[in-house]
C-alpha positions in Angstrom: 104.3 108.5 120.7 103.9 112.0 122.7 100.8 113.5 120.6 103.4 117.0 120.0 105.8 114.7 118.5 103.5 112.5 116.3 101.7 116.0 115.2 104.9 117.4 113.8 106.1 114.7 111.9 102.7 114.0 110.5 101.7 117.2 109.8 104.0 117.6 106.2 103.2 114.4 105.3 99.3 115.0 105.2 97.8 114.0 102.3 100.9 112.2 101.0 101.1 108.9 99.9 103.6 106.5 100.7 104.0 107.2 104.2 104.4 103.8 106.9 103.4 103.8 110.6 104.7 101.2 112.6 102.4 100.4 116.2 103.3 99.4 119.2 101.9 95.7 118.7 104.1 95.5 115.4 101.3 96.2 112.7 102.5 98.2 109.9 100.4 100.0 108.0 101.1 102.1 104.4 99.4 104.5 102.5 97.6 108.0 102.3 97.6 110.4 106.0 93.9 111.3 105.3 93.1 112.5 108.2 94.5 113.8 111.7 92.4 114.2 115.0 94.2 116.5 117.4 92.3 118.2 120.3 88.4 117.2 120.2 87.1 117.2 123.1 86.2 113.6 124.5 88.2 112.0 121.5 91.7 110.1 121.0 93.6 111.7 119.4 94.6 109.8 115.9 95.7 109.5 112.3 93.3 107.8 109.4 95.3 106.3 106.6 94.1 104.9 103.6 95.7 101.7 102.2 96.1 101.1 99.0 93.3 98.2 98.7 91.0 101.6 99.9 90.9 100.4 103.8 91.1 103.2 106.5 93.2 102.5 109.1 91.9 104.7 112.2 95.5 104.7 114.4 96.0 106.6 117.6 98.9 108.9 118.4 99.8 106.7 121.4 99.9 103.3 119.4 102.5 104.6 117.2 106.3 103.8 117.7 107.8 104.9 114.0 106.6 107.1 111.2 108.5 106.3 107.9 108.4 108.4 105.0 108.8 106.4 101.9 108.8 109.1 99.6 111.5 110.3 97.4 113.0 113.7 98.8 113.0 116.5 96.2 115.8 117.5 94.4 117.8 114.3 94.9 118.5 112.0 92.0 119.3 108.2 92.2 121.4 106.6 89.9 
Protein backbone atom coordinates (compact mmCIF):
# COMPACT_ATOMS: atom_id res chain seq x y z
CA UNK A 1 0.00 0.00 0.00
CA UNK A 2 1.21 3.78 -1.12
CA UNK A 3 2.75 4.91 2.38
CA UNK A 4 0.01 8.36 1.95
CA UNK A 5 -2.70 5.93 1.76
CA UNK A 6 -1.74 3.51 4.57
CA UNK A 7 -0.87 6.86 6.87
CA UNK A 8 -4.41 8.11 6.62
CA UNK A 9 -6.25 5.17 7.29
CA UNK A 10 -3.99 4.27 10.18
CA UNK A 11 -3.63 7.40 11.57
CA UNK A 12 -7.50 7.40 13.52
CA UNK A 13 -7.04 4.11 14.39
CA UNK A 14 -3.77 4.65 16.47
CA UNK A 15 -3.85 3.30 19.62
CA UNK A 16 -7.13 1.35 19.01
CA UNK A 17 -7.72 -2.04 19.47
CA UNK A 18 -9.33 -4.28 17.32
CA UNK A 19 -7.95 -3.23 14.19
CA UNK A 20 -6.76 -6.21 11.25
CA UNK A 21 -4.09 -5.81 8.65
CA UNK A 22 -4.09 -8.13 5.95
CA UNK A 23 -0.20 -8.58 3.98
CA UNK A 24 0.57 -9.19 0.78
CA UNK A 25 1.64 -12.89 1.59
CA UNK A 26 -1.86 -13.48 3.25
CA UNK A 27 -0.84 -13.18 7.01
CA UNK A 28 -3.36 -11.43 9.04
CA UNK A 29 -2.57 -9.93 11.96
CA UNK A 30 -5.08 -8.26 14.95
CA UNK A 31 -4.69 -6.08 17.63
CA UNK A 32 -3.45 -2.69 19.05
CA UNK A 33 -1.72 0.09 16.14
CA UNK A 34 1.08 0.90 18.72
CA UNK A 35 3.17 2.40 16.78
CA UNK A 36 3.66 4.13 13.17
CA UNK A 37 7.16 4.93 11.53
CA UNK A 38 6.70 7.46 8.77
CA UNK A 39 9.71 9.50 7.47
CA UNK A 40 13.06 8.48 9.44
CA UNK A 41 15.61 8.72 7.56
CA UNK A 42 17.32 5.34 6.45
CA UNK A 43 14.18 3.40 7.80
CA UNK A 44 11.00 1.54 6.24
CA UNK A 45 8.42 2.97 6.86
CA UNK A 46 5.88 0.63 9.18
CA UNK A 47 3.18 -0.04 11.65
CA UNK A 48 3.85 -2.13 15.21
CA UNK A 49 0.87 -3.89 16.38
CA UNK A 50 0.35 -5.63 19.43
CA UNK A 51 -1.54 -9.00 19.50
CA UNK A 52 -3.50 -9.90 21.96
CA UNK A 53 -1.08 -12.87 23.34
CA UNK A 54 1.38 -9.43 23.83
CA UNK A 55 3.52 -10.10 20.41
CA UNK A 56 4.56 -7.00 18.32
CA UNK A 57 4.04 -7.42 14.91
CA UNK A 58 6.62 -4.89 13.08
CA UNK A 59 4.58 -4.62 9.45
CA UNK A 60 5.71 -2.32 6.69
CA UNK A 61 3.54 0.12 4.72
CA UNK A 62 4.36 -1.69 1.52
CA UNK A 63 3.41 -5.37 2.77
CA UNK A 64 -0.05 -4.23 3.53
CA UNK A 65 -3.01 -4.96 1.03
CA UNK A 66 -6.25 -4.26 3.59
CA UNK A 67 -6.66 -2.40 6.83
CA UNK A 68 -9.94 -3.62 8.65
CA UNK A 69 -11.38 -1.84 11.36
CA UNK A 70 -13.23 -4.16 13.66
CA UNK A 71 -14.48 -1.78 15.92
CA UNK A 72 -18.00 -0.85 16.54
CA UNK A 73 -18.75 2.72 14.91
CA UNK A 74 -20.22 5.21 17.39
CA UNK A 75 -23.61 6.06 17.69
CA UNK A 76 -24.85 2.95 15.88
CA UNK A 77 -26.85 0.32 17.78
CA UNK A 78 -27.21 -3.41 16.84
CA UNK A 79 -30.09 -5.28 17.58
Amino acid sequence: MEVTKALAALQPLYGRDNVEIVTREGHRVRGIIRSMKMTQALTTPSVKVERADGEIIKIPFYAIVEIINHNPIAGSARA
